[in-house]
C-alpha positions in Angstrom: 0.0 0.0 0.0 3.0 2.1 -0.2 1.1 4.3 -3.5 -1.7 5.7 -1.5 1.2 6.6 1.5 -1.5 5.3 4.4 0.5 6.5 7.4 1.4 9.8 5.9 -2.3 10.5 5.5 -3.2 9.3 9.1 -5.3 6.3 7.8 -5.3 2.5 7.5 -6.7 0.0 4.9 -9.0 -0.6 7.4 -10.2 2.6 7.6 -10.3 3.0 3.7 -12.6 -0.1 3.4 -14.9 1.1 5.4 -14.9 4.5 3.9 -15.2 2.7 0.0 -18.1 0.6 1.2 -19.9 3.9 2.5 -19.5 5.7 -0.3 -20.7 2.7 -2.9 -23.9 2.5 -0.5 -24.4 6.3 -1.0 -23.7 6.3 -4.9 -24.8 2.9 -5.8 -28.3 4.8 -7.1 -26.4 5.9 -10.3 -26.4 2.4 -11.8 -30.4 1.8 -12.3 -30.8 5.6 -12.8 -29.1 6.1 -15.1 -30.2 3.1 -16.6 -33.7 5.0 -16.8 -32.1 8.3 -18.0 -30.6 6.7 -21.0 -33.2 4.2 -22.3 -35.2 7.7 -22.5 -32.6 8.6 -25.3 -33.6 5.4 -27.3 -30.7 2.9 -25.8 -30.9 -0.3 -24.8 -31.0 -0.3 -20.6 -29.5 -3.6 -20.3 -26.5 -2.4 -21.6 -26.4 0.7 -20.2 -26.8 -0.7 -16.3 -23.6 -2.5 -17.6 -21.8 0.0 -18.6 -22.7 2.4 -15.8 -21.3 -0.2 -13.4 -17.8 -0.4 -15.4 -17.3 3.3 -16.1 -17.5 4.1 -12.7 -15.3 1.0 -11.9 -12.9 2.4 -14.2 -13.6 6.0 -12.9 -12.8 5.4 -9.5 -9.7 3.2 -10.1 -7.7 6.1 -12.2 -9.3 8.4 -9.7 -7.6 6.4 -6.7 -4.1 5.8 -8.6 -3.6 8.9 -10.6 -4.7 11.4 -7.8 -4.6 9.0 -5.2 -7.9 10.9 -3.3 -10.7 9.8 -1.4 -12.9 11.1 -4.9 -15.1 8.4 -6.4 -16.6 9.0 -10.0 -19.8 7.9 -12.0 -21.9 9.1 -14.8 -22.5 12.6 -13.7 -26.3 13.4 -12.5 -27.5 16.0 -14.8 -24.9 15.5 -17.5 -27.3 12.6 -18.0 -30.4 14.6 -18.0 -29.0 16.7 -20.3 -27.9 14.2 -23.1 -31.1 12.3 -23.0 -33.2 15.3 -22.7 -31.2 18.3 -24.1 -29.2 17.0 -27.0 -31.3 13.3 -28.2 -34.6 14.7 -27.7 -34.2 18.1 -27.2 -32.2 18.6 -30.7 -33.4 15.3 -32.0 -29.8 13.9 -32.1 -29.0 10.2 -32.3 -27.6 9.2 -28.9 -24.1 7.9 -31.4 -24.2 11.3 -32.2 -24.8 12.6 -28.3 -21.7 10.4 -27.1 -19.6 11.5 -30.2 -19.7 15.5 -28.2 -19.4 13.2 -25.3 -16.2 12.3 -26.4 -15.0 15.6 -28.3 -15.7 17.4 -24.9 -13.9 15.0 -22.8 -10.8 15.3 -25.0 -11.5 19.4 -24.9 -11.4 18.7 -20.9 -8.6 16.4 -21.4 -6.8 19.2 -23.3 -7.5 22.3 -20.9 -6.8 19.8 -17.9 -3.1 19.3 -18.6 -2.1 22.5 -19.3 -2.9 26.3 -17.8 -5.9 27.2 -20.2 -7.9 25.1 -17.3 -6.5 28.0 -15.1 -7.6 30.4 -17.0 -10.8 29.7 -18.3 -12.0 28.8 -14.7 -10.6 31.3 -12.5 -12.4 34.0 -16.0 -16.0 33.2 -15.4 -17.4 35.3 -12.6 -18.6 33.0 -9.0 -22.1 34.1 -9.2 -22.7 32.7 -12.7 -20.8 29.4 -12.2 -23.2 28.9 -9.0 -25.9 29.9 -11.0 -25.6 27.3 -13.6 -25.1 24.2 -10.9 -28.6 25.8 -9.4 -30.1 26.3 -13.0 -29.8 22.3 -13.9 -30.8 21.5 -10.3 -33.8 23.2 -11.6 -34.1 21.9 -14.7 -33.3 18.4 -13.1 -35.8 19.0 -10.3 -38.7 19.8 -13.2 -37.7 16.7 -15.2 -38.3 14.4 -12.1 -41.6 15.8 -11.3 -42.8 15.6 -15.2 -41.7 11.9 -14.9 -43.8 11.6 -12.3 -46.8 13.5 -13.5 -46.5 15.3 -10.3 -46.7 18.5 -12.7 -48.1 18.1 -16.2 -49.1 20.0 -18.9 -51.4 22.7 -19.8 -52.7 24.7 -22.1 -53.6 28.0 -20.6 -50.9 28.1 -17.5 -47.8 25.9 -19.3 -47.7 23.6 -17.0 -50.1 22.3 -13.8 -50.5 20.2 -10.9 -51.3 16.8 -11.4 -53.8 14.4 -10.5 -53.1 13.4 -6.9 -55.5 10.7 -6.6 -53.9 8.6 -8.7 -51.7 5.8 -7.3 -48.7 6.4 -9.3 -48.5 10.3 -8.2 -48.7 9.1 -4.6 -46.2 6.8 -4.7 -43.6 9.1 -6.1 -45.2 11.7 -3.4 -43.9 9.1 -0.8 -40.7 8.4 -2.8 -39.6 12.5 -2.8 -40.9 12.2 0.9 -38.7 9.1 1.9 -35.7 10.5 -0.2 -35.7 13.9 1.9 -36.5 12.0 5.3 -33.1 9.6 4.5 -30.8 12.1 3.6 -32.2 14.8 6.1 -30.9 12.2 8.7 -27.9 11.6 6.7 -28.9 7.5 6.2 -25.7 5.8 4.5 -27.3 4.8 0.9 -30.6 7.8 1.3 -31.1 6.9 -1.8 -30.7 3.6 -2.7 -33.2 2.7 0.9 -35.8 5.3 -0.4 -35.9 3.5 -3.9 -36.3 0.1 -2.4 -38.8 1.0 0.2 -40.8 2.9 -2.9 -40.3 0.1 -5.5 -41.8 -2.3 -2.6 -44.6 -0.6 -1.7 -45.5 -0.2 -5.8 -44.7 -4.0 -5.9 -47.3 -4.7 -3.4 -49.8 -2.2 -4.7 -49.8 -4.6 -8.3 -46.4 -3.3 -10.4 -44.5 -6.1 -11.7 -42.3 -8.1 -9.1 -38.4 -9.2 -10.5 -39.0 -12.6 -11.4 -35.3 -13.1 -10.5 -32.6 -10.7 -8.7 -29.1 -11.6 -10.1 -28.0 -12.4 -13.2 -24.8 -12.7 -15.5 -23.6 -9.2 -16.9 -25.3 -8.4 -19.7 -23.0 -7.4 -22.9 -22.9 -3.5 -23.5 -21.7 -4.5 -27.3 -25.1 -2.7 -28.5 -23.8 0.6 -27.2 -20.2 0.1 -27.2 -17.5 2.0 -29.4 -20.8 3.5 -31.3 -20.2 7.0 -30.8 -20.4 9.3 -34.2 -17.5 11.6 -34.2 -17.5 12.9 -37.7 -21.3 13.9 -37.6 -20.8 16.4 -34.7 -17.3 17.7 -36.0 -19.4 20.9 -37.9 -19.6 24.5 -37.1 -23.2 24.0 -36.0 -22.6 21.3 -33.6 -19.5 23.3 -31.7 -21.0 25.8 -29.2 -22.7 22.1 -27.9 -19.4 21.1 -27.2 -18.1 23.7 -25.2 -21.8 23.7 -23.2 -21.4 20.4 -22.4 -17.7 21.0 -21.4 -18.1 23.9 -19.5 -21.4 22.0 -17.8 -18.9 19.1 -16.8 -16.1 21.8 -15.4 -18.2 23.2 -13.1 -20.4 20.0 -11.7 -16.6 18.9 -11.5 -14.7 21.7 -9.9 -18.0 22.5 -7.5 -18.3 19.1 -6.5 -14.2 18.7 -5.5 -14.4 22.4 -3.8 -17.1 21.2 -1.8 -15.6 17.8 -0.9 -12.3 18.8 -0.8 -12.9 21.5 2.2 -14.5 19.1 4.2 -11.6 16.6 4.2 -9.0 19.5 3.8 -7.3 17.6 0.7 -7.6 20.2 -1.7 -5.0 23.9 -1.5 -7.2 27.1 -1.9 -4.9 28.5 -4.5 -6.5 26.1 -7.1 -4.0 27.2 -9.8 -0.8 25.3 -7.9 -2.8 22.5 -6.3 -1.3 19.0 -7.9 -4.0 16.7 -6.8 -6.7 19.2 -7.8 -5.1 18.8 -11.2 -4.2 15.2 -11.0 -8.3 14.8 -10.3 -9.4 16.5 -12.8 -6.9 15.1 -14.9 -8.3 11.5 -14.0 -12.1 13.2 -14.7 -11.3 13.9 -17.9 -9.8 10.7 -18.9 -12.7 8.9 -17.4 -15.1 11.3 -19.7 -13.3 10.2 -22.7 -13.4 6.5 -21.9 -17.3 6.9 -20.9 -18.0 8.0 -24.4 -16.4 4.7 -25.3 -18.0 2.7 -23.4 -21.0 3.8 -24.3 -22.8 6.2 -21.2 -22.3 9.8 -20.8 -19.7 12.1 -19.3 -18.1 10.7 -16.0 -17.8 13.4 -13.2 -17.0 13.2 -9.3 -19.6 12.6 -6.8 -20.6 14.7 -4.1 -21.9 11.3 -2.1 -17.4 10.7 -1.9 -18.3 13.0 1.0 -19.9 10.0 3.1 -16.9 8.0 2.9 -14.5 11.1 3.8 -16.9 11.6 7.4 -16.0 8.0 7.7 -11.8 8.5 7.5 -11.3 8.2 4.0 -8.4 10.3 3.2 -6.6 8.7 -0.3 -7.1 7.0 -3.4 -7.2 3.1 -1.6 -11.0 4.5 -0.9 -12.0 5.0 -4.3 -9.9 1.7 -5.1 -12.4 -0.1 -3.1 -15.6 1.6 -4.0 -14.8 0.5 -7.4 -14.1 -3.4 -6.3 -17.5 -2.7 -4.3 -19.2 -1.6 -8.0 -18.1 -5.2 -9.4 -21.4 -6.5 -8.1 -23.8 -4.1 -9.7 -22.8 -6.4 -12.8 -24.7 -8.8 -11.6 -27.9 -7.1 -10.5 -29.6 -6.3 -14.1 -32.8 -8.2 -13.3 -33.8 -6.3 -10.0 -32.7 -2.9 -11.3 -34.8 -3.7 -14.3 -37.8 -4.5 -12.4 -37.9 -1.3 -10.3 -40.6 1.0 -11.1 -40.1 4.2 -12.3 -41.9 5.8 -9.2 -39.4 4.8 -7.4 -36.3 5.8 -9.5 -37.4 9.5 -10.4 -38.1 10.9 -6.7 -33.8 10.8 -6.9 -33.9 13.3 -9.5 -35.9 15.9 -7.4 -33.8 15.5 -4.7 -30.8 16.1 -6.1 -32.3 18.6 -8.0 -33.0 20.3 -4.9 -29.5 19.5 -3.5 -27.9 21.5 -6.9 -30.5 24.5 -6.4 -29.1 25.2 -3.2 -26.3 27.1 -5.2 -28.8 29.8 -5.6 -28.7 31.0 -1.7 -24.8 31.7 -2.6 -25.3 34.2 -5.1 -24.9 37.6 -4.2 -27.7 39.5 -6.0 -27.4 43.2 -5.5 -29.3 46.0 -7.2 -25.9 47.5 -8.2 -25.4 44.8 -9.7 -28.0 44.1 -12.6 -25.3 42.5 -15.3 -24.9 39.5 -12.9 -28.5 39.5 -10.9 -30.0 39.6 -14.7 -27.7 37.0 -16.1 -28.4 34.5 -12.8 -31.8 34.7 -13.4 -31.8 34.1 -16.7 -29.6 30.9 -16.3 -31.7 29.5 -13.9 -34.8 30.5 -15.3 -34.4 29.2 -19.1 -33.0 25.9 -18.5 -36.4 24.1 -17.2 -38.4 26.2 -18.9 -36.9 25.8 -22.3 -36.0 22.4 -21.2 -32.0 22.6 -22.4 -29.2 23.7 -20.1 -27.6 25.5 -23.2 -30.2 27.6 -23.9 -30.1 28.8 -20.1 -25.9 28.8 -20.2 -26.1 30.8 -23.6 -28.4 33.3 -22.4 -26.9 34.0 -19.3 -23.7 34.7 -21.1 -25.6 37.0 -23.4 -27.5 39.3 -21.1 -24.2 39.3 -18.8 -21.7 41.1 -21.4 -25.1 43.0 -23.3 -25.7 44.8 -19.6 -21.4 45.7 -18.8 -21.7 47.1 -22.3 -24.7 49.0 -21.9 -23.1 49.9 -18.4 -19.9 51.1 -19.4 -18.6 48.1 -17.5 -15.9 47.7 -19.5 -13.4 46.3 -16.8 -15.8 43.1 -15.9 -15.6 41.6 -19.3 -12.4 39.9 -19.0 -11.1 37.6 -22.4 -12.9 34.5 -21.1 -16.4 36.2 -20.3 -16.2 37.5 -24.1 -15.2 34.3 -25.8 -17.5 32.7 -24.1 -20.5 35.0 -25.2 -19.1 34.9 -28.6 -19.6 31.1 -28.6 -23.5 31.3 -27.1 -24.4 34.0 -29.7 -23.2 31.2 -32.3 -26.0 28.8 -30.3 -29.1 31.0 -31.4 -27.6 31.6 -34.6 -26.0 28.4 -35.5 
């Protein structure tokens, strides 16, 4: 165990087995949601459970070498949403297509994470407006989960409307959202994963269909993988996508480690010298691009590596074992296929709600219209237009369009400007 340097960190392989097993009970919830997420975009669940399961094996093993922190990785909640919802059926793209910017962001990430441009396009983009995008897709997240649900539904004179809560199905994801915010409230090791079995039992019980049988072989992901399209996305057109989807997975990256790095006091402050800052995103990235692969969408830490931190974990020999742990989600296909989707979508509002937290960080001042204006927008646009690029775009737009108006000449640094070049291209392009 001399790569993870135990005893330097004040830990033990005890310690670290512990803290891998509580994380994989926390995050364990990404392999049959995601499942859900993606057969939305048209592929085959099967063998995307699969190839959930090995990205994030993969994920979390060159997470635990190459950085050698306690930061697990998985397909990355609202990246998800995003490509089933925003590019395959928002933008009626084949899902080849969707992993093909998949993969031509992960090597943009790739690109910008191994050299100073990563730097300098993070440190350009104002606070306010990088919290406002993590709170716009919990929004836009929160809204998917409840239209899943029929919770809210459509409606021809108000947009959208409440929906009928006398029917079973609305209850139980009612009780779902409830046993979800219960769980976590408490801080339950596996929230998640307890509030989906106790809500896939109860609809079991009330006459959904039971699993016939709970473990299986591993089914083949061949159906999904090495099918991304690169060529059809490399077009003019197609390029402020990219850098959405990039930019999206910087900052659900680089909130998530700030976060989770300051409660286990493994990350520097000064982000532009910190080496296993880097190192992790370095690792992200590389996962991203083997995701695509693979077959699933863009790989991102999670926020759940926090539960294994409060239980000691301190370097990369935790995320080693979370990913041995993930070796048995192979061999689950059968129930995670027979859980209802009342019971998987209630995870979507709570975490939802978890991103939209963001919002209470932002300093909105009067003073201050450019980034109160822009905020709003972000936030505002991404449910309601249903794509997080539309709400990234516009924010960008009304940002720069008010420091001109303003005379603010000194805000709009090179970043802020390129960046607002590229989301003019979006409603042009």
């Amino acid at each position: 165990m001399k790569i993870f340097d135990l005893a330097k960190h004040g830990t033990n392989v005890k310690t670290e087995f512990v803290a891998g097993f509580t994380t994989f009970l926390t995050m364990m919830y990404i392999v049959p949601v995601n499942g859900f997420i993606l057969a939305d975009a048209g592929m085959p669940m099967a063998a995307v459970v699969s190839a959930t399961a090995i990205i994030t094996i993969i994920a979390c093993l060159i997470s635990g070498f190459w950085s050698n922190t306690p930061i697990a990785m998985s397909v990355g909640m609202g990246l998800n949403v995003y490509f089933a919802y925003g590019l395959v059926q928002g933008m009626h793209m084949p899902w080849q297509s969707a992993l093909g910017i998949v993969f031509m962001s992960g090597v943009l990430f790739a690109v910008l994470s191994f050299t100073k441009f990563r730097t300098w396009i993070m440190i350009s983009i104002p606070l306010d407006l990088r919290r406002a995008i993590s709170a716009g897709i919990g929004a836009f997240i929160a809204c998917l989960g409840l239209k899943q649900l029929h919770i809210i539904v459509p409606n021809h004179d108000t947009l959208v409307a409440l929906g009928n809560l006398g029917d079973k199905n609305v209850l139980l994801g009612l009780f779902g959202i409830a046993l979800a915010f219960i769980f976590y409230s408490y801080r339950l090791k596996g929230a998640f994963i307890l509030s989906i079995a106790l809500t896939a039992i109860l609809a079991w019980a009330l006459g959904a269909n039971m699993p016939k049988e709970y473990f299986s072989l591993p089914n083949s992901i061949a159906p999904i993988f090495m099918k991304l399209d690169i060529k059809s996305v490399l077009t003019l057109s197609l390029f402020p996508v990219i850098v959405t989807f990039f930019i999206t997975d910087l900052f659900d990256t680089l909130g998530t480690l700030t976060g989770v790095g300051a409660r286990a006091g493994i990350f520097q402050g000064d982000k532009k010298d910190d080496k296993l800052m880097k190192r992790t995103l370095e690792a992200d990235a590389v996962a991203t691009i083997a995701s695509s692969i693979v077959g699933v969408c863009a790989t991102t830490p999670f926020v759940e590596s926090a539960s294994g931190i409060e239980q000691g974990g301190r370097t990369g020999l935790t995320a080693v074992f979370t990913a041995l742990f993930f070796v048995f989600t192979l061999f689950m296909l059968p129930l995670f296929e027979s859980i209802p989707e009342v019971a998987i979508y209630p995870v979507l509002v709570v975490v939802g709600v978890l991103m939209f937290v963001e919002l209470g960080k932002i300093s909105f001042k009067r003073s201050d219209l450019a980034t109160s204006a822009a905020c709003f927008f972000i936030v505002l646009l991404m449910p309601f237009t249903f794509s997080i690029t539309n709400g990234v775009a516009a924010g960008f737009i009304v940002y720069s369009l008010i420091r001109l108006a303003k005379g603010e000449f000194k805000e709009l640094n090179l970043g802020v400007i390129l960046l607002t070049i590229i989301s003019l291209m979006i409603f042009i392009l």
